[in-house]
KEFITOR-744612 format. One record per residue (C-alpha): residue number from 0; z, y, x. Coordinates in Angstrom, 1 decimal. Example, Ala and Ser with C-alpha at 12.3 -4.5 7.8 and 13.67 -1.06 7.14 Angstrom:
2
REC   voza       up    north     east
REC      0      7.8     -4.5     12.3
REC      1      7.1     -1.1     13.7
***
This chain:
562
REC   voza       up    north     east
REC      0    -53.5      6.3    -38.3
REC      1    -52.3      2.6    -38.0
REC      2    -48.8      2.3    -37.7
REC      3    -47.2      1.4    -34.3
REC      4    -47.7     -2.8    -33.5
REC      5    -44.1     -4.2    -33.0
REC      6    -43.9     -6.2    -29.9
REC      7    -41.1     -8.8    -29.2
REC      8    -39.1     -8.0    -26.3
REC      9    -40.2     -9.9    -23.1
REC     10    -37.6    -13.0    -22.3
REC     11    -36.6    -13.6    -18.5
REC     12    -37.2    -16.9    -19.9
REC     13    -41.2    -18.1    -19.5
REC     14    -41.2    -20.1    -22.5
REC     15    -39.2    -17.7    -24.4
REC     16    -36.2    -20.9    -24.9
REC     17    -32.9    -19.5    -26.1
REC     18    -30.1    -19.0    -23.5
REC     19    -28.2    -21.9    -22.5
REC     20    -24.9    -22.8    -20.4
REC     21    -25.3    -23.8    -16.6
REC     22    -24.5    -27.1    -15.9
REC     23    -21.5    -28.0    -14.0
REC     24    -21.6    -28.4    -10.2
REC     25    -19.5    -31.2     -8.8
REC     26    -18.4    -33.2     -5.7
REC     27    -18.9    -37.2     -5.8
REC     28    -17.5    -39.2     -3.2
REC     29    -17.3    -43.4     -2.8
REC     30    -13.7    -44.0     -3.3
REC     31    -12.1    -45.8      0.1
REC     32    -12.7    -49.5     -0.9
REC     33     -9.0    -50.3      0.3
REC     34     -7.8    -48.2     -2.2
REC     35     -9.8    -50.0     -5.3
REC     36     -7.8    -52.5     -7.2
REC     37     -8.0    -56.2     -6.2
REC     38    -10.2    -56.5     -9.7
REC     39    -12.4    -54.1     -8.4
REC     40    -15.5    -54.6     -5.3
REC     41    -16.8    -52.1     -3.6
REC     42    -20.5    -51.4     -4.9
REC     43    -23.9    -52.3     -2.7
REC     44    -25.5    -49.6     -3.8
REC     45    -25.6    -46.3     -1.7
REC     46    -24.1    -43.5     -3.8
REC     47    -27.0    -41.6     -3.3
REC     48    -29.3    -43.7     -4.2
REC     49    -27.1    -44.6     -7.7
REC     50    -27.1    -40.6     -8.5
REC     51    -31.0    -40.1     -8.0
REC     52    -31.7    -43.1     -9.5
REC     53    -29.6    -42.0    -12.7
REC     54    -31.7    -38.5    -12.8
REC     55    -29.3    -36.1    -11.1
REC     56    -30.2    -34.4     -8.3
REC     57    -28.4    -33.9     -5.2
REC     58    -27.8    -30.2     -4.2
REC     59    -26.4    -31.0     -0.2
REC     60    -23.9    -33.5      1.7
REC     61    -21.3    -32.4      2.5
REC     62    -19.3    -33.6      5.8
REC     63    -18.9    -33.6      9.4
REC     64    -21.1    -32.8     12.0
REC     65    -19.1    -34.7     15.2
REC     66    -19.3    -38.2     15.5
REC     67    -15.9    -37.7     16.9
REC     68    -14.5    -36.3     13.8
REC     69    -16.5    -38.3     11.8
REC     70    -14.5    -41.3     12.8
REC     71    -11.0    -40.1     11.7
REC     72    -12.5    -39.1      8.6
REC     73    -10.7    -40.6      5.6
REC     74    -13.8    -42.7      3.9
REC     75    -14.2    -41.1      1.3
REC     76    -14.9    -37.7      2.9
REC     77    -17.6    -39.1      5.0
REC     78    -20.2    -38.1      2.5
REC     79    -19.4    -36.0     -0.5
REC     80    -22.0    -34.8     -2.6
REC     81    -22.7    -31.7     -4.3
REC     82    -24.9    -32.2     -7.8
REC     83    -25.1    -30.7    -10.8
REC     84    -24.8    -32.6    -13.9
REC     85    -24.1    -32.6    -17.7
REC     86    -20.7    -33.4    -18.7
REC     87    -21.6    -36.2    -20.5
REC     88    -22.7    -37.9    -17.0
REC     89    -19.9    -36.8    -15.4
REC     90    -17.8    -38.4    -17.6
REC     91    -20.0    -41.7    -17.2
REC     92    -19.3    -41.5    -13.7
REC     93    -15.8    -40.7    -13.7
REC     94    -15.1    -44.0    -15.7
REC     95    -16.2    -46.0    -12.5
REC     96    -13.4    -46.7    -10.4
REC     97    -15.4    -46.9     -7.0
REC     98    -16.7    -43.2     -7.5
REC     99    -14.4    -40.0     -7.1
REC    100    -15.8    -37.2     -8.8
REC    101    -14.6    -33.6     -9.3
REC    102    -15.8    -30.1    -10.5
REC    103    -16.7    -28.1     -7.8
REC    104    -14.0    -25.4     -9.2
REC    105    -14.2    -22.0     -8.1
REC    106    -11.6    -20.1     -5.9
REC    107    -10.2    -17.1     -6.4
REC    108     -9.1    -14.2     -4.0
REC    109     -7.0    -12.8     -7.4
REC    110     -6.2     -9.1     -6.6
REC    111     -3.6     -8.0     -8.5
REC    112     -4.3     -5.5    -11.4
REC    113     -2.8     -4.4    -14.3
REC    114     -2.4     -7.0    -17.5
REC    115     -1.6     -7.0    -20.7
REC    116     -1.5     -9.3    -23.9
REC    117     -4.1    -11.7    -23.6
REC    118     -7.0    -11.1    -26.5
REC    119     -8.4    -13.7    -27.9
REC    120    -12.3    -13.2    -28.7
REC    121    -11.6    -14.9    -31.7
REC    122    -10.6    -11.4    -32.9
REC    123    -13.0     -8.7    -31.1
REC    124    -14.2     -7.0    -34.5
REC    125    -18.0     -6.3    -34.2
REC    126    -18.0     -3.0    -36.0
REC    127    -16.5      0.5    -35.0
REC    128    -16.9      3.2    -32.7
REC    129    -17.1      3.8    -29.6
REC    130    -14.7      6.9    -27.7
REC    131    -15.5      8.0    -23.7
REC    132    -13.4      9.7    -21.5
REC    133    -14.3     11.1    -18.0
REC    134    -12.1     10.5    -15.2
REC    135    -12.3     13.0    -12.4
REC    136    -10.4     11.5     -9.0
REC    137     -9.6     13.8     -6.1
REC    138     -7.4     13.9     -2.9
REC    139     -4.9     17.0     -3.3
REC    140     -7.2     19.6     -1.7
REC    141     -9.7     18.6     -5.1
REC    142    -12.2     16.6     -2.6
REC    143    -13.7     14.4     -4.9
REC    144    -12.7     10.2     -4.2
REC    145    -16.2      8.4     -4.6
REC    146    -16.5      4.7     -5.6
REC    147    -13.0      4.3     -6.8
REC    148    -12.5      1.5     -9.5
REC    149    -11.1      3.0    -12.5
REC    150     -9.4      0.9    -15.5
REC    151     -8.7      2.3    -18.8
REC    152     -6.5      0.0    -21.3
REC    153     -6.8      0.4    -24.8
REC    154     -5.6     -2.1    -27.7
REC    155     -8.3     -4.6    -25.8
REC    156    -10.4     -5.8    -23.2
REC    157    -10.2     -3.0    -20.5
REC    158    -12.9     -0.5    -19.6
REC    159    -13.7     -0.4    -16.2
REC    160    -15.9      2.2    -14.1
REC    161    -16.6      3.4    -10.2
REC    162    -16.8      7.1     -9.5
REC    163    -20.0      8.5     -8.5
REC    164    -20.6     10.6     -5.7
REC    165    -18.6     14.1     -7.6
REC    166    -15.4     11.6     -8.1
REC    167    -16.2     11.2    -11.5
REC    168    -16.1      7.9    -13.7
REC    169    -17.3      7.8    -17.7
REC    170    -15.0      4.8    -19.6
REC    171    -15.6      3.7    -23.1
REC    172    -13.3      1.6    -24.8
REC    173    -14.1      0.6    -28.8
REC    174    -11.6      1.4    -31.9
REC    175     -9.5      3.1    -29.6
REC    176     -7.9      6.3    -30.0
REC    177     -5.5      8.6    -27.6
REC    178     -3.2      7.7    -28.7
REC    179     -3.8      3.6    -28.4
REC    180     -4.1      4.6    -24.7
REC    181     -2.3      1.8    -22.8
REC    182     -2.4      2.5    -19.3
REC    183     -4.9      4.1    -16.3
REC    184     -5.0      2.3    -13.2
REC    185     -7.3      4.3    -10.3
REC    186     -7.9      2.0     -7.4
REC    187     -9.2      4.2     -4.3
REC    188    -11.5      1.6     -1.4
REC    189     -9.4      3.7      1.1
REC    190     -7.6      6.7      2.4
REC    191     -5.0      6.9     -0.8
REC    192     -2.4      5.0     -2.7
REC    193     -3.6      3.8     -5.7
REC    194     -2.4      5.1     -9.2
REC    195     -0.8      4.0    -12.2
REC    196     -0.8      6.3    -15.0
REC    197      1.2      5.0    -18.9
REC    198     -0.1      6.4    -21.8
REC    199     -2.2      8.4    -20.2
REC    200     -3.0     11.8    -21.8
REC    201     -6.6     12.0    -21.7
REC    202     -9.0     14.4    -23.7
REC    203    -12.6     13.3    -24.8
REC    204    -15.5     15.7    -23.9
REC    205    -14.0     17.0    -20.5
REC    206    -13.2     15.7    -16.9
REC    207     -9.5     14.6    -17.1
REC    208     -8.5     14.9    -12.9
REC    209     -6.3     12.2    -11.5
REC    210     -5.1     13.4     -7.9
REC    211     -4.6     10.9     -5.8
REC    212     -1.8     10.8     -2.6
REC    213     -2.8     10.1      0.4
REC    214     -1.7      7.4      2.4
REC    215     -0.4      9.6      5.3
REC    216      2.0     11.0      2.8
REC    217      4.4      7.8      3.4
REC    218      3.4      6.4      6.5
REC    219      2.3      7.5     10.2
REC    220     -1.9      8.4      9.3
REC    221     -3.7      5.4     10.4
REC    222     -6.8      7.2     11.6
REC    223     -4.6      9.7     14.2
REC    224     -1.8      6.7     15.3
REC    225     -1.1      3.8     16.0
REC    226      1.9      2.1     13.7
REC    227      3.2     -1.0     12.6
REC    228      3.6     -2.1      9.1
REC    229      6.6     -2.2      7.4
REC    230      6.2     -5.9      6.4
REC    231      5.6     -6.4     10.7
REC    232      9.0     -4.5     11.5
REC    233     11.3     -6.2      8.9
REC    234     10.2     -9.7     11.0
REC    235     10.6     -7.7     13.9
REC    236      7.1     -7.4     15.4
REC    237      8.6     -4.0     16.9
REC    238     10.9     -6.0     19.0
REC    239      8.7     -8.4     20.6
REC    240      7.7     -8.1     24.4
REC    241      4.4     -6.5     24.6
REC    242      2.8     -9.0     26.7
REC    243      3.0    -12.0     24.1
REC    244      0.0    -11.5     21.9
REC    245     -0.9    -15.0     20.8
REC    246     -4.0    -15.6     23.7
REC    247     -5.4    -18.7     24.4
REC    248     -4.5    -19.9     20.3
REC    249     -7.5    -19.9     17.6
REC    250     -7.0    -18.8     14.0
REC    251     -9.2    -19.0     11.4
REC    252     -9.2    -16.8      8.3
REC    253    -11.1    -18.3      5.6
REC    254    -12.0    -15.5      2.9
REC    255    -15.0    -13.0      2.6
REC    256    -15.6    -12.3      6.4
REC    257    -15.0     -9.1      8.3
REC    258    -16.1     -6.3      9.1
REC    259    -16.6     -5.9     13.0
REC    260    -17.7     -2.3     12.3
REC    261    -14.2     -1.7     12.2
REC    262    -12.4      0.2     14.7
REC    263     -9.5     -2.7     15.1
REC    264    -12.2     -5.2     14.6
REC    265    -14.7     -5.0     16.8
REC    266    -13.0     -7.8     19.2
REC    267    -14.0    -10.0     16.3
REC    268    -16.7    -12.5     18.1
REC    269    -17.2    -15.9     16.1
REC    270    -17.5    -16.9     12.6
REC    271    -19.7    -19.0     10.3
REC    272    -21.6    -17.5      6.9
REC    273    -21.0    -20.6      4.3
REC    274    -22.1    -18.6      1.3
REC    275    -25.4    -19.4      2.5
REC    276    -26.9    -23.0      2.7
REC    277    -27.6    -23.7      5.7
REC    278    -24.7    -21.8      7.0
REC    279    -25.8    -19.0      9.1
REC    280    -23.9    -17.9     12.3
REC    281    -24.3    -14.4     11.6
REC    282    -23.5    -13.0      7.8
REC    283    -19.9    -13.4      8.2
REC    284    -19.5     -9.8      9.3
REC    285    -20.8     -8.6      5.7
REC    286    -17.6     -8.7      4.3
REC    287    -18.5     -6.8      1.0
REC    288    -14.9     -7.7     -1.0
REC    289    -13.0     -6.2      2.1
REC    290    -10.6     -8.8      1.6
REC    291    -11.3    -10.7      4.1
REC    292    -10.7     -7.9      6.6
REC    293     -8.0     -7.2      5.4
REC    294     -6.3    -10.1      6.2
REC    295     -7.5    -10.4      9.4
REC    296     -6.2     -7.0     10.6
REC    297     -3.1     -8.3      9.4
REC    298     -3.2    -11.6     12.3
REC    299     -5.0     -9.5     14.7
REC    300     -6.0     -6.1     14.2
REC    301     -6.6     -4.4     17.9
REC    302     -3.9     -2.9     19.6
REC    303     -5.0      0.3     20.8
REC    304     -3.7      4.0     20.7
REC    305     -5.1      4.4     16.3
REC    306     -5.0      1.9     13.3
REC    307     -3.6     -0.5     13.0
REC    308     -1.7     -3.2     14.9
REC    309     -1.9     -7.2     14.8
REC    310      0.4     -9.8     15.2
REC    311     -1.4    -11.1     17.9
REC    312     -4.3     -9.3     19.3
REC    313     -5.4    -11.3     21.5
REC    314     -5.8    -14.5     19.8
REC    315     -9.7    -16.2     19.3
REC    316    -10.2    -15.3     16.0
REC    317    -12.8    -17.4     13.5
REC    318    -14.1    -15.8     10.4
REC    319    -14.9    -18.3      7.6
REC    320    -16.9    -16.5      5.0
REC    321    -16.5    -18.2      2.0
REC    322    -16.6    -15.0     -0.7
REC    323    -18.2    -14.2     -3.0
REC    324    -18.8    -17.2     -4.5
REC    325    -16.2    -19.4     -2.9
REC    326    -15.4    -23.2     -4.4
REC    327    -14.1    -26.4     -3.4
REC    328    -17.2    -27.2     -1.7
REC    329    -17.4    -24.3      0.9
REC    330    -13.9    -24.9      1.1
REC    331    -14.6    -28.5      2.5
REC    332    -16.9    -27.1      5.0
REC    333    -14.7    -24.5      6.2
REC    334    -11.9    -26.6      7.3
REC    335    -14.6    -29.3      8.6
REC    336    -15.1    -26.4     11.0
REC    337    -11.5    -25.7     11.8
REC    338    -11.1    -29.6     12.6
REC    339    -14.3    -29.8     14.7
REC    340    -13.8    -26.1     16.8
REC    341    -10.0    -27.1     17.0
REC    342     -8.2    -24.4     15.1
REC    343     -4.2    -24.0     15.6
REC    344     -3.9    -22.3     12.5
REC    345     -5.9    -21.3      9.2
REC    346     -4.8    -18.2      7.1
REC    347     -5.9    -19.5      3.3
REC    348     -5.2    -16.2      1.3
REC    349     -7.0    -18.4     -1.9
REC    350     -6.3    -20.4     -4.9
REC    351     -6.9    -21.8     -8.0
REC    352     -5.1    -23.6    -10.7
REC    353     -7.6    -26.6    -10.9
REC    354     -6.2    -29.5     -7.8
REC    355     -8.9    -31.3     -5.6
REC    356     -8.2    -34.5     -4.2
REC    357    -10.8    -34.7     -2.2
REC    358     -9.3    -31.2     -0.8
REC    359     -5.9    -32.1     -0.2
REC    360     -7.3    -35.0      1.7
REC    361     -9.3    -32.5      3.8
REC    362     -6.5    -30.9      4.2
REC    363     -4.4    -33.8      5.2
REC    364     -6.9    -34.9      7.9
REC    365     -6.9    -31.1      9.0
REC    366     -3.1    -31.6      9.8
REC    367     -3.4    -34.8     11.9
REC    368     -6.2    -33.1     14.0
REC    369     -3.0    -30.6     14.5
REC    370     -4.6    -27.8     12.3
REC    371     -1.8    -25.5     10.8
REC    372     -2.9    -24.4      7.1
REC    373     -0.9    -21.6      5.7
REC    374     -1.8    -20.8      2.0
REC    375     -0.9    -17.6      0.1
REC    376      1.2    -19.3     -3.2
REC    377     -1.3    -17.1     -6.0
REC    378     -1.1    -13.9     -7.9
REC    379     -0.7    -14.8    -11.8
REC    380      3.4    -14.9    -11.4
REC    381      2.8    -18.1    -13.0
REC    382      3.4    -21.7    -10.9
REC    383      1.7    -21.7     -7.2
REC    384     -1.7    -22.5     -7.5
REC    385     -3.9    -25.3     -5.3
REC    386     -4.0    -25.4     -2.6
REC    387     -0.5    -24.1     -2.2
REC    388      0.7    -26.4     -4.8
REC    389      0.5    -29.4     -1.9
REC    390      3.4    -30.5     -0.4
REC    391      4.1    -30.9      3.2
REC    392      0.5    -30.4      4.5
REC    393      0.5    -26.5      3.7
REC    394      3.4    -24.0      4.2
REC    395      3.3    -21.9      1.3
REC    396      4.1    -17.9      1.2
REC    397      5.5    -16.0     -1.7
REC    398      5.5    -12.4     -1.8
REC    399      7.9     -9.6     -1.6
REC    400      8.3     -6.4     -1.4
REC    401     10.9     -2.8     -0.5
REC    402     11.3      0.1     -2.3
REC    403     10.8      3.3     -0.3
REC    404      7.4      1.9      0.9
REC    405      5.2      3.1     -1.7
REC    406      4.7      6.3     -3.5
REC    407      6.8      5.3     -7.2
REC    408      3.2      6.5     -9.0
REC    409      1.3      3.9     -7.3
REC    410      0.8      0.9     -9.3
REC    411      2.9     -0.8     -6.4
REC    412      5.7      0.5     -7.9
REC    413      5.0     -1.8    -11.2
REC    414      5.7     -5.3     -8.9
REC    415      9.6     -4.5     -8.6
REC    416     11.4     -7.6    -10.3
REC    417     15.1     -6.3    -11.9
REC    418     16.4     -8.9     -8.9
REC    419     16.9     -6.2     -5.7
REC    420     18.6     -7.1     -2.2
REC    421     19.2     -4.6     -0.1
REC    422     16.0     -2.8     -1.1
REC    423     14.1     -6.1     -1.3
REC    424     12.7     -7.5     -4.3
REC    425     10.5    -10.5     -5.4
REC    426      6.7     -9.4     -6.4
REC    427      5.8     -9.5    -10.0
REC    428      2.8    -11.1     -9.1
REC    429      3.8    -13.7     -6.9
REC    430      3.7    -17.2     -8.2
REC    431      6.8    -19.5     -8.1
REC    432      7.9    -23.1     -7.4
REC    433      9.8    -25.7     -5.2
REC    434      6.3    -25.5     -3.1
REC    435      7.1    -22.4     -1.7
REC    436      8.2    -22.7      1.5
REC    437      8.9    -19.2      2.9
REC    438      8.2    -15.5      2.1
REC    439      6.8    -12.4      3.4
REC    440      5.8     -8.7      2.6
REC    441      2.7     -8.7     -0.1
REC    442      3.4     -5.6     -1.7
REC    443      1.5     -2.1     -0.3
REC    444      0.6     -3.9      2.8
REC    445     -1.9     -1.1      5.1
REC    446     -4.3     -3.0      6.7
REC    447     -8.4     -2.9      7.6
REC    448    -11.5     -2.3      4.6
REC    449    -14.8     -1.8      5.2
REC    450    -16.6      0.2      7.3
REC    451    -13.6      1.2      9.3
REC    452    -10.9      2.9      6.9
REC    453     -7.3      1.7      5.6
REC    454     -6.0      0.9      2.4
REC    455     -2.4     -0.5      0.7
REC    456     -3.0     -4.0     -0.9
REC    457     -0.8     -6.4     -3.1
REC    458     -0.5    -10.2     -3.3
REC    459     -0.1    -13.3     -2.1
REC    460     -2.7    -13.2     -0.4
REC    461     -1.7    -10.0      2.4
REC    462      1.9    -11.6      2.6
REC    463      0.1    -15.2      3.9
REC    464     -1.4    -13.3      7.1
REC    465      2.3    -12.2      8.2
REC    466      3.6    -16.1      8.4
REC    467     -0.2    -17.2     10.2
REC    468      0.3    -14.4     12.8
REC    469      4.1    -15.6     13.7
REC    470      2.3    -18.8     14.2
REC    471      0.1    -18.1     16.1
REC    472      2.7    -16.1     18.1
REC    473      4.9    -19.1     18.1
REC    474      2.4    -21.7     19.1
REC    475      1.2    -19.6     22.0
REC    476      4.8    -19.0     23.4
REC    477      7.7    -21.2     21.8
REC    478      8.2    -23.4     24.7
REC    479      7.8    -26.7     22.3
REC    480      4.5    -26.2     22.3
REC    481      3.6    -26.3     25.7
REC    482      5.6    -29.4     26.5
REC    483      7.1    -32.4     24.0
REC    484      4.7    -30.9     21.0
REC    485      1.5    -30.3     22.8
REC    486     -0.8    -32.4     21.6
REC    487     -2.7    -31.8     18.7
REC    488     -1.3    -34.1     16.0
REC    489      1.5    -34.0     12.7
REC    490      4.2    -33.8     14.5
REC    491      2.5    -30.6     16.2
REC    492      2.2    -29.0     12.7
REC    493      5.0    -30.2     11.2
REC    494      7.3    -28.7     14.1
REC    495      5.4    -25.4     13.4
REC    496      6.2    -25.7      9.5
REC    497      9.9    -26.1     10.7
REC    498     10.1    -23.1     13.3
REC    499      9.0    -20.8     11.0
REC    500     11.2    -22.1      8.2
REC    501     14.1    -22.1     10.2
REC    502     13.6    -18.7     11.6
REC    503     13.6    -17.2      8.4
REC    504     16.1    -14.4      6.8
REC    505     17.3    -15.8      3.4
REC    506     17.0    -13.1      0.8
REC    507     18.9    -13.4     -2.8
REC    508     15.7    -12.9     -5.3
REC    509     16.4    -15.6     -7.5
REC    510     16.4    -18.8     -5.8
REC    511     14.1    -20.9     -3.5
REC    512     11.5    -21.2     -5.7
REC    513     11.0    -17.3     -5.0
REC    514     11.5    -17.0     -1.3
REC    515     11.8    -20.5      0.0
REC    516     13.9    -20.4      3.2
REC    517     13.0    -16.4      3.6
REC    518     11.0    -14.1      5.6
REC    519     10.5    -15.8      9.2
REC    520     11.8    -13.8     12.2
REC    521      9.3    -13.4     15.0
REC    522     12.0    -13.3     17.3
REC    523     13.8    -16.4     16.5
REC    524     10.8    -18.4     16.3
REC    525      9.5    -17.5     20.0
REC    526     13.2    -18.8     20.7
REC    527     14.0    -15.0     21.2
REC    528     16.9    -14.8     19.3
REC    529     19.6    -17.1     18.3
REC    530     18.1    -19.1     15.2
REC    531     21.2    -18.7     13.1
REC    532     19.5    -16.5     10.0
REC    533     21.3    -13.0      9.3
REC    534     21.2    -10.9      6.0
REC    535     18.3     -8.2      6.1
REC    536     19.4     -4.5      6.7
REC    537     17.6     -2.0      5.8
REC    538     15.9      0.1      8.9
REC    539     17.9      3.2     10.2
REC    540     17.1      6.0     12.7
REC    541     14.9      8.6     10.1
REC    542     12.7      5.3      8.5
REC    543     14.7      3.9      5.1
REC    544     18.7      4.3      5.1
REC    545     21.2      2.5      3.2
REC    546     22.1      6.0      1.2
REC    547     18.2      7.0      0.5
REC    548     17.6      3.0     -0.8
REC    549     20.6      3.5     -3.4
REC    550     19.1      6.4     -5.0
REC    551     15.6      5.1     -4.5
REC    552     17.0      2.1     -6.9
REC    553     18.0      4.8     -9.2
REC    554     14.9      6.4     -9.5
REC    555     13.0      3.1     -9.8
REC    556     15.9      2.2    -12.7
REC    557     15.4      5.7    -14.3
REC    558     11.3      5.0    -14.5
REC    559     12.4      1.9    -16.2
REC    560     10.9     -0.4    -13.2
REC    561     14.6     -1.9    -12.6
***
């Protein structure tokens, strides 16, 4: 009998060519000819024509659809185009001064996990074994928690898993041992706090149960009341008349979309899908990150008798989907759309540490077109990120958070910085700089996830919502907006910017370049309340007081978080 024939493996590629990098995208624009140098004309030749001409393709054109806009847009944002190119060509091009020409970078919507030492490839050794472990994750009553992103942390890269259907996740990490175990980090899509877990003790060849606590163990149960956030009371949401909910203002929440299947949702009516090419009026409801969601319940959530509760309900609410997938490019279109529908304010929980030019110009014209953009200041506790990092044209939000609002087995509890006022304290996360303007509560936020459940998120980008709802609040009832700053121009958005900054509580977590001028105050910047800042107290009446925060910061220094 002949032996088997060997047979190559089949390639994805048809003529079997090794695998190769993809080539960069990236924007190229005509620079504005009065900003060439006197030595320098403007060239004859249309840009697109140059670029075809020189063998790269042109992916789309990017820019705006009204005439009217189209005339106060800065020239070189009239056309930008998207094409892919070698390096080597960009480089080419980059070395004429009448072309601008940038990476299409990517964006990031940087949840905050877990990190250790950075591992260089450099070192991964090839050889070794592999160990497994099985994670088994459960409510209390042993229901099992499907779909729940585990991490397990060894001596390198992490191993990372989603329980099935029985709660239960298989993780395999190489030249690891027990007792190299690092860390275990179980991140439930809903329902539960999340869990952090040092040196965890885990045995190979049997179901090791985590048992997760549920959300309605520390706050009011979302699905059976109605209750405001912590981060809503400390800027005193709770205080505000009833009847001012933000109406007749638009916001715009560019991110992943939303889900209108949610229960605090629903009200959701307009949006724009710019993942897709051309955009389509009707994906951005598929918010499959959830992030988007939960940003917006933040600004707007419904207010109804369960859930959750926005800062202002009733304002016209515009989902930009922009995730997965999000860059510089979609960005550009996204706050096209926010000049051209007229937008008051634009909640940019995003970032990245590459700069844009042709961005920040965007975002510039967005601001004389009276277009508020608040941007969350980033997640790698590093310096903010773009497009936080520009000055004046954004107001940029740190994050911080209170002890007593978070279970101290959560990996919430791992954000407390050895800084504490009063119970508050600066994220771990949250990036720093002089470009932060203000702060607000990023740390266990509860707001809205797909389909229609609840979960406690960190970052930046849950404590930029906070500030865009108090706008919105504030430019649908501070009286300067419906008289000496009601047209839509700069001065418009740059009273906003001030408002807000000079509403806020100051709070001692290291200096301005953690908290900027503080948390704003709803009530001071609807001219509620006297705008002369006061130090934060904690809340009373059965919620957080001053005696249980004391030994709260006891616990948290015994755990060795403080």
């Amino acid at each position: 009998m002949p032996p088997p024939s060997k047979r190559r493996p089949s390639s994805p590629h048809p003529d079997n060519s090794p695998l190769t990098s993809r080539e960069r995208p990236y924007l190229v624009a005509r620079q504005d000819p009065a900003l060439l140098p006197a030595s320098v004309q403007p060239s004859s030749v249309p840009l697109e024509e140059r670029l075809r001409a020189e063998g790269i393709p042109v992916d789309r054109t990017i820019g705006p659809q009204s005439l009217a806009v189209l005339e106060t847009t800065p020239a070189a944002l009239q056309q930008v185009f998207l094409a892919r190119m070698p390096d080597e060509k960009a480089a080419q091009l980059a070395a004429d001064p009448t072309i601008i020409i940038e990476e299409d970078a990517p964006l990031h919507l940087s949840p905050v996990t877990p990190v250790f030492d950075n591992v260089d490839p450099a070192v991964f050794n090839p050889f070794g074994v592999g160990s497994s472990w099985q994670i088994r994750v459960t409510g209390p009553d042993d229901a099992p928690v499907p779909d729940a992103s585990v991490f397990l942390y060894g001596g390198g890269v992490p191993a990372q898993a989603r329980t099935d259907k029985d709660g239960v996740a298989t993780l395999t990490l190489f030249n690891d041992s027990p007792e190299s175990l690092r860390g275990l980090y179980v991140n439930p899509q809903s329902t539960y706090w999340n869990l952090w877990l040092d040196r965890p003790r885990l045995t190979a060849g049997t179901a090791n149960q985590v048992k997760l606590t549920p959300l309605s163990s520390t706050i009011p149960d979302p699905a059976e009341t109605q209750a405001l956030g912590w981060g809503q009371r400390i800027m005193r949401l709770d205080r505000l008349d009833p009847a001012l909910t933000g109406a007749n203002v638009k916001v715009a929440v560019i991110d992943s979309g939303t889900a209108t299947t949610h229960r605090d949702l629903s009200h959701v009516r307009r949006g724009r899908d710019l993942t897709v090419t051309p955009a389509d009026d009707h994906g951005w409801t598929d918010d499959t990150m959830g992030h988007g969601s939960h940003c917006t319940g933040v600004i707007a959530a419904r207010n109804d008798k369960a859930g959750i509760s926005g800062f202002a309900p009733a304002a016209e609410v515009h989902e930009l989907r922009i995730f997965p997938g999000g860059r510089f490019s979609s960005l550009l279109d996204a706050l096209d759309y926010c000049i051209e529908q007229q937008i008051d304010v634009v909640n940019m929980s995003l970032g990245t540490q590459t700069g844009s030019n042709l961005v920040a110009q965007k975002i510039g014209q967005a601001k004389q077109a009276g277009v508020a953009c608040i941007a969350a200041a980033g997640n790698s506790g590093g310096p903010v990120q773009f497009p936080g990092s520009i000055r004046d044209d954004v107001l940029t939000v740190a994050a911080v958070g209170r002890l007593g609002e978070f279970p101290p087995t959560s990996f919430h509890a791992q954000q407390v910085t050895g800084t504490v006022d009063n119970g508050y304290f600066s994220a771990k996360f949250s990036c720093f700089g002089p470009e932060v303007d203000v702060c607000a509560p990023g740390v266990a936020i509860v707001s809205a996830v797909p389909a229609d459940g609840f979960a406690a998120w960190d970052g930046t980008s849950m404590a930029a919502p906070h500030v865009a709802g108090v706008a919105v609040l504030t430019l649908a009832h501070h009286p300067d907006f419906q008289s000496a700053y009601r047209n839509r121009d700069a001065a418009r958005v740059d009273r906003l910017f001030q408002i807000l900054k000079q509403s806020a509580t100051p709070l001692n977590l290291g200096g301005p370049e953690r908290t900027g001028a503080g948390v704003p105050d709803v009530l001071r910047a609807l001219g509620a309340a006297p705008v002369t800042p006061v130090a934060p107290t904690p809340p009373a009446d059965g919620d957080y007081i001053a005696a249980a925060l004391e030994d709260l910061r006891r616990d948290y220094q015994d755990a060795g978080l403080l």
